[in-house]
C-alpha positions in Angstrom: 16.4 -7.3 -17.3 13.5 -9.8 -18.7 11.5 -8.5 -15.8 11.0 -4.9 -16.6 8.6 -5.0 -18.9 6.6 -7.0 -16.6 7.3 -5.1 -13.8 5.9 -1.3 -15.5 2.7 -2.8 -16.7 2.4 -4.0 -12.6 3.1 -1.4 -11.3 1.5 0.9 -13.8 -1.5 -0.8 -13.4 -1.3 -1.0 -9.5 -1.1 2.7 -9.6 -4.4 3.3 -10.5 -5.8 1.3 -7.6 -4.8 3.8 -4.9 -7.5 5.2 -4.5 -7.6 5.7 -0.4 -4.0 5.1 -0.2 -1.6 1.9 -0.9 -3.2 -0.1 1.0 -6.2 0.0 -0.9 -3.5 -1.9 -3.2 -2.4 -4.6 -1.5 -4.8 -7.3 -2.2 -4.1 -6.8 -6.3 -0.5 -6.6 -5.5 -0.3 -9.6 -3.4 -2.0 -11.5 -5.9 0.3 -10.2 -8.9 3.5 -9.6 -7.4 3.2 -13.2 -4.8 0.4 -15.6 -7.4 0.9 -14.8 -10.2 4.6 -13.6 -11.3 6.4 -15.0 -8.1 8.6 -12.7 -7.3 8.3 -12.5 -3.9 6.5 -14.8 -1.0 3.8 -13.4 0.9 6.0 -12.8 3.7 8.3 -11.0 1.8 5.4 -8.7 0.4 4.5 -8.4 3.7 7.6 -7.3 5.1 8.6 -4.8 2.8 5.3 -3.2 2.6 5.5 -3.0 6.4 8.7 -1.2 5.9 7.4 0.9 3.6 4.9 2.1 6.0 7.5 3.1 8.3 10.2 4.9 5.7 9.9 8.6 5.6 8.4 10.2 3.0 6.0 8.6 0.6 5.2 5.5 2.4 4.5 3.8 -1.3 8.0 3.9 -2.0 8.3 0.2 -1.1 7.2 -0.5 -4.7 11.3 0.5 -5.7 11.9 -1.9 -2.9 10.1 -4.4 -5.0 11.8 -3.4 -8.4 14.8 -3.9 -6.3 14.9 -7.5 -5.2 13.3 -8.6 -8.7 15.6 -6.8 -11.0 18.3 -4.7 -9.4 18.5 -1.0 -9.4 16.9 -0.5 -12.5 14.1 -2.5 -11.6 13.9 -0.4 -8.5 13.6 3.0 -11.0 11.5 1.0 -13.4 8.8 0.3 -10.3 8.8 3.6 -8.9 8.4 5.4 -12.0 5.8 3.1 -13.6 3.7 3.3 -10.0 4.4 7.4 -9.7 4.0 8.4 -13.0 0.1 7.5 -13.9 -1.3 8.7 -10.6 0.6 11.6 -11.1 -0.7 12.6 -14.6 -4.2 11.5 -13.6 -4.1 13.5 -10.1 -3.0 16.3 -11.9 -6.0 16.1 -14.9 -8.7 15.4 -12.8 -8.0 18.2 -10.1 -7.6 20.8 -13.8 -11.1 19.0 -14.1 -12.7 19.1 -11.0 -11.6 22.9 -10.7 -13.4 23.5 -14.2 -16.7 21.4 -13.2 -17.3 23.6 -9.9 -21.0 23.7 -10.4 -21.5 20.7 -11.7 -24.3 18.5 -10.5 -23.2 15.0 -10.5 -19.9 16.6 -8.3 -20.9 16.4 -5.1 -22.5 12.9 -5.7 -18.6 11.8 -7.1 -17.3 13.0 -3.6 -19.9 11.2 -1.4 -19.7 7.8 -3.7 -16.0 8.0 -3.4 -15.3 8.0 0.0 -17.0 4.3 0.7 -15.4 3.1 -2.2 -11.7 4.2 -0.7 -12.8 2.8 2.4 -14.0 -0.7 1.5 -10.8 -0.7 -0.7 -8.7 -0.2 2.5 -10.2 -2.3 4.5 -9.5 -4.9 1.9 -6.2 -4.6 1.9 -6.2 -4.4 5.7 -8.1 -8.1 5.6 -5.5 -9.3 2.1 -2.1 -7.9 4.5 -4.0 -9.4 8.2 -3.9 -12.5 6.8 -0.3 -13.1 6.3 1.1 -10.6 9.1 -1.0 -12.5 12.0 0.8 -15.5 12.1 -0.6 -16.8 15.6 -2.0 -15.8 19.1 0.5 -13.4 20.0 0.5 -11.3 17.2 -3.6 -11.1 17.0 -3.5 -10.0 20.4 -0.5 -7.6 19.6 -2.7 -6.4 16.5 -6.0 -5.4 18.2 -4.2 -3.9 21.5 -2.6 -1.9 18.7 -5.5 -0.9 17.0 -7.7 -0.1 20.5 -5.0 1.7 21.2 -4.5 3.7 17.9 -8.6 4.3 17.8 -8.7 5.6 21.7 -5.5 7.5 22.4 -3.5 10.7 20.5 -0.6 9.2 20.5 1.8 9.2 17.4 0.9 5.6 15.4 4.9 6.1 14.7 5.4 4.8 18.5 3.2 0.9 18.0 4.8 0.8 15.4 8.2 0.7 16.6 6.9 -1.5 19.6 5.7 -3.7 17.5 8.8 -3.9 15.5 10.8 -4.2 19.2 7.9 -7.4 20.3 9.0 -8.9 16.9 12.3 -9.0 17.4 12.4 -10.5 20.8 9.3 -11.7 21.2 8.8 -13.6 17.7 12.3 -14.3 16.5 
């Protein structure tokens, strides 16, 4: 229960780091959730974001996971709702915004700068979560295949995921 006020301004504050999607959030949310409050181990971070990624629906939701294991149910409401909640609101007054500066200038500019930014922010994240999911040979090599893989073919990322989950399990146990 001593948690929750923690917990919202974390995951309040993670919220607005999304831009590009969560993973653009990782590296903060490593450093809070694993450095500096110690709530989980990298591997546990790792493992429920993973699982996250693979959940229906919003793929973010892992954050209630979070709330979960630190404080209980209400920790898992308290995280979802402080990580919801402020993107939400924001999403929804910049678009009323962006609708009503149309013609602005400086728009298209916003749009081109932005993109980069959500990149380099992903790919940051990609690096922050790398480092603690490769954990030797095998899964480096597991890792790229995956990604030539994902770059060169149509097939569903759903599927390496779920043969990645299956190596895991027998491969890595």
């Amino acid at each position: 229960m001593d948690q929750l006020p923690a917990l919202t301004r974390v995951f309040s504050y993670l919220s607005l780091l999304t831009i590009g999607g969560g993973m653009a959030a990782f590296p903060e949310m490593k450093v809070l959730i694993v450095d500096v409050h110690h709530w989980l181990t990298a591997e546990q971070l790792t493992h429920v974001y993973s699982t996250g990624q693979m959940s229906p629906g919003p793929n973010m939701m892992m954050v209630a996971e979070v709330g979960q294991l630190v404080s209980g149910p209400l920790g898992a409401l308290v995280c979802a709702v402080a990580f919801f909640v402020p993107t939400g609101i924001l999403t929804f007054l910049v678009g009323r915004l962006w609708k009503r500066l149309a013609n602005w200038p400086w728009r298209d500019s916003i749009q081109k700068g932005l993109g980069p930014v959500a990149i380099g922010l992903a790919v940051a994240g990609l690096i922050t979560f790398g480092k603690t999911a490769v954990t030797g040979w095998l899964t480096l090599i597991l890792g790229l295949l995956t990604f030539i893989a994902v770059v060169r073919t149509k097939i569903n990322p759903v599927y390496f995921i779920l043969g990645g989950a299956v190596v895991g399990f027998f491969a890595l146990r």
